[in-house]
C-alpha atoms as one frame of an Amber mdcrd trajectory, in Angstrom:
protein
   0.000   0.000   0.000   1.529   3.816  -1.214   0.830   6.464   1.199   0.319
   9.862  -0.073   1.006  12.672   1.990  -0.980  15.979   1.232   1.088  19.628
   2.099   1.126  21.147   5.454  -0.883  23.950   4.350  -4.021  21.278   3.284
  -3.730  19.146   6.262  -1.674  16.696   8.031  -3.298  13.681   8.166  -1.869
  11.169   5.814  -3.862   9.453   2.781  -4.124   5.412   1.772  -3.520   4.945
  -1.785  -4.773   1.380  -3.077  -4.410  -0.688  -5.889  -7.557  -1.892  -7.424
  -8.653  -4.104  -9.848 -11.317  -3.754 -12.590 -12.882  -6.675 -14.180 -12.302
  -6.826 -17.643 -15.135  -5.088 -20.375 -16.508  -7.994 -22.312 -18.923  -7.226
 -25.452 -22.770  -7.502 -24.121 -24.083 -10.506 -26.364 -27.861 -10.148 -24.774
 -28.244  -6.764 -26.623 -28.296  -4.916 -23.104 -26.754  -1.652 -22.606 -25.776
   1.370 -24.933 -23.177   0.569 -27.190 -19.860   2.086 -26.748 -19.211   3.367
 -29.892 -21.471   5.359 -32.132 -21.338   3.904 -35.839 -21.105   7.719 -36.389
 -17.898   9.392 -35.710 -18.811  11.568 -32.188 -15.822  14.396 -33.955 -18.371
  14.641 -36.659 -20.058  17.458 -35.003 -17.634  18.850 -33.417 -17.705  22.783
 -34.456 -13.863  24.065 -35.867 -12.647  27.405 -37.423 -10.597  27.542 -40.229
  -8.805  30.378 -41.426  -7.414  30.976 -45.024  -3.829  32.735 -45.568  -2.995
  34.357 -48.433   0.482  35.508 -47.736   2.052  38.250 -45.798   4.267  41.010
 -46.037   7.242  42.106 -44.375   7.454  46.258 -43.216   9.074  47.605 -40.389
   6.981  49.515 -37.671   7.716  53.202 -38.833   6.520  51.720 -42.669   3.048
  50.630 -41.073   2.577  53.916 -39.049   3.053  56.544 -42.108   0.886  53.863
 -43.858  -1.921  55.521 -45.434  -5.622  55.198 -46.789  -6.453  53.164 -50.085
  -2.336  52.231 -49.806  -1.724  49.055 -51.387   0.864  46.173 -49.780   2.066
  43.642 -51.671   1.880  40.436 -50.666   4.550  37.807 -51.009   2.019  34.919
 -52.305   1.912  35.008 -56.385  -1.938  34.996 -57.110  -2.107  31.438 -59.535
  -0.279  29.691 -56.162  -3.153  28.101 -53.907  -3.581  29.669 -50.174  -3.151
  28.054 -47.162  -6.134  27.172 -45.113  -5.031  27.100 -40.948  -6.539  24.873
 -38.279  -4.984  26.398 -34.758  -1.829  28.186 -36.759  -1.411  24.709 -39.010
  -1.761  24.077 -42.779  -4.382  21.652 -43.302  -5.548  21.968 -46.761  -4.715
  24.330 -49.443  -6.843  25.659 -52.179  -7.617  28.519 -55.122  -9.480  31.482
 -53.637 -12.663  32.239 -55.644 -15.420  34.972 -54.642 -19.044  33.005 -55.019
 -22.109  35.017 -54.985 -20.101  38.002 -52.908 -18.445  35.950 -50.601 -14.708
  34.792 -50.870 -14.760  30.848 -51.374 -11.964  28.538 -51.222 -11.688  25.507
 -53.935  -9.506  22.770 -52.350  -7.051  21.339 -54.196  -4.456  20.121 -51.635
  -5.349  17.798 -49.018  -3.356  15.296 -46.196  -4.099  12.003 -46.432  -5.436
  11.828 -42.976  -8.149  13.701 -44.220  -8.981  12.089 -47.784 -10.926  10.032
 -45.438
């Protein structure tokens, strides 16, 4: 048996740790019992945002200050390359930027494997 002591501060009576054991998880042939495992993929609905980049530029501060309206920056991505669409900072697909019925679109044309799916 491990005894686990807790910090002065919390108290100073000592704590039993114990080992226990778990009978094992056998499939339920009677039909009983939610399954464990949706046929569905539970990550399904899981609600992500994506972000598209289409390059960047490189100024120094002072260039961005005296920066002025209707001033155009070049960007370093050449327009016929596909952009980069970002899951938490990461490229996870890439594709050609379109504009459908107002909106900005993105056509994929790259993906990982992983996600071919």
């Amino acid at each position: 048996m491990n005894t686990v002591v807790k910090p002065q501060a919390e108290t100073t009576r000592p704590y039993a740790a114990q080992v226990i054991e778990l009978s094992e998880l056998h499939e339920d042939t009677a039909g009983q019992g939610a399954p464990l495992v949706n046929a569905v993929n539970p990550l399904n609905n899981v609600k992500t945002r994506l972000q598209v980049c289409v390059g960047d530029v490189v100024l120094t501060v002072g260039q961005l200050l005296a920066a002025k309206e209707h001033q155009v920056l070049r960007l370093n991505q050449p327009v016929e390359q596909p952009v980069d669409l970002l899951l938490e900072g990461a490229v996870v697909a890439r594709g050609q930027l379109l504009a459908v019925d107002g909106h900005f679109a993105i056509r994929i044309s790259e993906l990982p494997v992983a996600l071919k799916g």
